[in-house]
C-alpha positions, 0 to 999 in steps of 0.5 A: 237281482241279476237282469240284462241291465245290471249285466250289461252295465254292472249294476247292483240294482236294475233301476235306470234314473231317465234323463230328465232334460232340464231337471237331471244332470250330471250330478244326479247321474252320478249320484244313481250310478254311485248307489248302485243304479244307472244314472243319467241326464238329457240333454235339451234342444239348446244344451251346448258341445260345451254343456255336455261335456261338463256334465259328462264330466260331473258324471264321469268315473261310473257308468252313466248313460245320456239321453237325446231328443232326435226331432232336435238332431238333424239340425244339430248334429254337434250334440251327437258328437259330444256324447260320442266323445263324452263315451257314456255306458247307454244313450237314449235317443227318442221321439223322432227317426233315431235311426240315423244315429244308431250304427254311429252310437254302436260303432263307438261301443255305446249301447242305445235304447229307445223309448216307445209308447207302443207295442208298434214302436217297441217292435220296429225298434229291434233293439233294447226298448223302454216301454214308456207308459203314458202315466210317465212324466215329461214328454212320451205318448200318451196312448197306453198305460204302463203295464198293458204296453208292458205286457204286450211288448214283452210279448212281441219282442225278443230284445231287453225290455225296461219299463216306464211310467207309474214307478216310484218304490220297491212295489212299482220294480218287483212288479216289473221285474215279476212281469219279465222287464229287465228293470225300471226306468225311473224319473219322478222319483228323483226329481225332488233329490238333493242332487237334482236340478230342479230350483227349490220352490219347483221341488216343493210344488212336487212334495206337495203333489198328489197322485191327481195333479198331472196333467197331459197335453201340448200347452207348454210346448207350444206356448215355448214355440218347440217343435215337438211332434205332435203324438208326443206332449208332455205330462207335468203338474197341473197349474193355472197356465195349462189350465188357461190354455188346454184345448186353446193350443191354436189360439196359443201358438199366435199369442206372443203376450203368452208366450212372455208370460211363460217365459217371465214366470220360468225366471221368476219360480212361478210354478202356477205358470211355469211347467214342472213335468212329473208323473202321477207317481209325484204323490209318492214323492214325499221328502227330499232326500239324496239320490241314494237313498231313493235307490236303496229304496227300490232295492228293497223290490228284491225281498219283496220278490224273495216273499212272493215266491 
């Protein structure tokens, strides 16, 4: 399987592990990139100079890419430094103008994506894009379905394309490589991994998760009082807390008693309060196992291609 991702950053299987800020870190990056894929971790609006370069460093030795959050960027420009210094292979900058850090991340030979949640964002890009469905976890718009948008930006635009959302398995990748995506941005998939960071109860609610139990909106966001711009919520596991407050979100950002009792219940493990995002892929994510084994499984897309044709 020979795409512009596997060329650009030398891999065997044109699969990209997303950032997943909070949940993948260097660890896992650098047990996807070991395998044969493209690790990489994200980094969160309070994550230090300091952090990134220890996980840079975990990840080190392998390509590996970085993702930022650019709404967080203006007043923090010390995280852009530190992933200039740390020279990743590919950094993602989305959700907000990414524009001011892209000549930056290119002039230090980095190559930059960015990910969009519709075919307008993927042409005003005019760069490599991730065609992010909304059926994704974690943060991203929820406008589109993964393979409309697909097609329709494959039809708009002349630069590579890596799609997102919905992909856990060897039938999720053949069928975007098959569509003319140049590989797979994948998040879900590894959130149960050994390598991930995710505490051991949150990866049990993921085990257990079914196709059904996401849930997409602001509630999290706005009861952690992050932020986020409001065309990008967030899809997680669907718990008494969302529940409680979905299309409260108002009433929510006034009260304090509830934004302590997110907080607590993220310290103690309570995942019925605190937030796992996930995708709707979570019910195929059946067992905790290392990285590279989720990575040989969508390997697997190339015999399946092979048998199609």
């Amino acid at each position: 399987m020979r795409t512009w991702v596997t060329e650009r950053f030398g891999l065997e299987v044109p699969l990209v592990g997303a950032p997943m800020a909070g949940a993948g870190g260097g660890l896992l990056a650098a047990a996807v990139s070991g395998a044969g894929a493209l690790g990489m971790f994200g980094v969160g609006p309070s994550d230090t100079p300091e952090w990134i370069a220890e996980q840079a460093a975990l990840a080190g030795g392998l390509p590996f890419g970085i993702g930022l959050m650019a709404w967080t960027l203006p007043g923090n420009p010390a995280q852009v430094e530190a992933v200039i210094a740390a020279r990743p292979s590919l950094v993602s900058v989305s959700f907000g103008d990414y524009t001011p850090y892209v000549e930056p991340l290119r002039s230090a030979g980095i190559a930059v994506v960015t990910q969009a949640g519709t075919t307008r964002e993927a042409v005003a890009a005019e760069r490599a894009v991730v065609a992010r469905g909304g059926e994704g976890g974690g943060h991203g718009r929820d406008a589109v379905a993964t393979l409309p948008l697909l097609q329709s930006v494959l039809d708009a635009v002349s630069v590579p394309v890596l799609a997102a959302g919905g992909i856990a398995g060897a039938r999720g990748l053949a069928a975007v490589l098959a569509a003319g995506a140049e590989g797979a941005w994948v998040g879900t998939a590894f959130l149960a991994c050994t390598e991930a960071r995710g505490a051991a109860p949150a990866k049990r609610r993921i085990l257990e998760a079914g196709e059904e139990d996401t849930a997409y909106g602001r509630v999290f966001d706005v009861a952690q009082r992050l932020a986020w711009p409001w065309e990008y919520g967030g899809r997680a596991l669907r718990n008494h807390f969302f529940d409680t407050w979905h299309g409260r979100e108002r009433e929510l950002a006034e009260d304090d008693q509830a934004a302590a009792e997110l907080s607590t219940a993220r310290a103690a493990g309570d995942y019925d309060t605190a937030y796992i995002y996930a995708g709707q892929s979570a019910g195929m994510v059946r067992e905790e196992r290392p990285a590279a084994a989720v990575v040989a499984e969508f390997a697997g897309a190339e015999a399946l291609l092979r048998r199609w044709s």
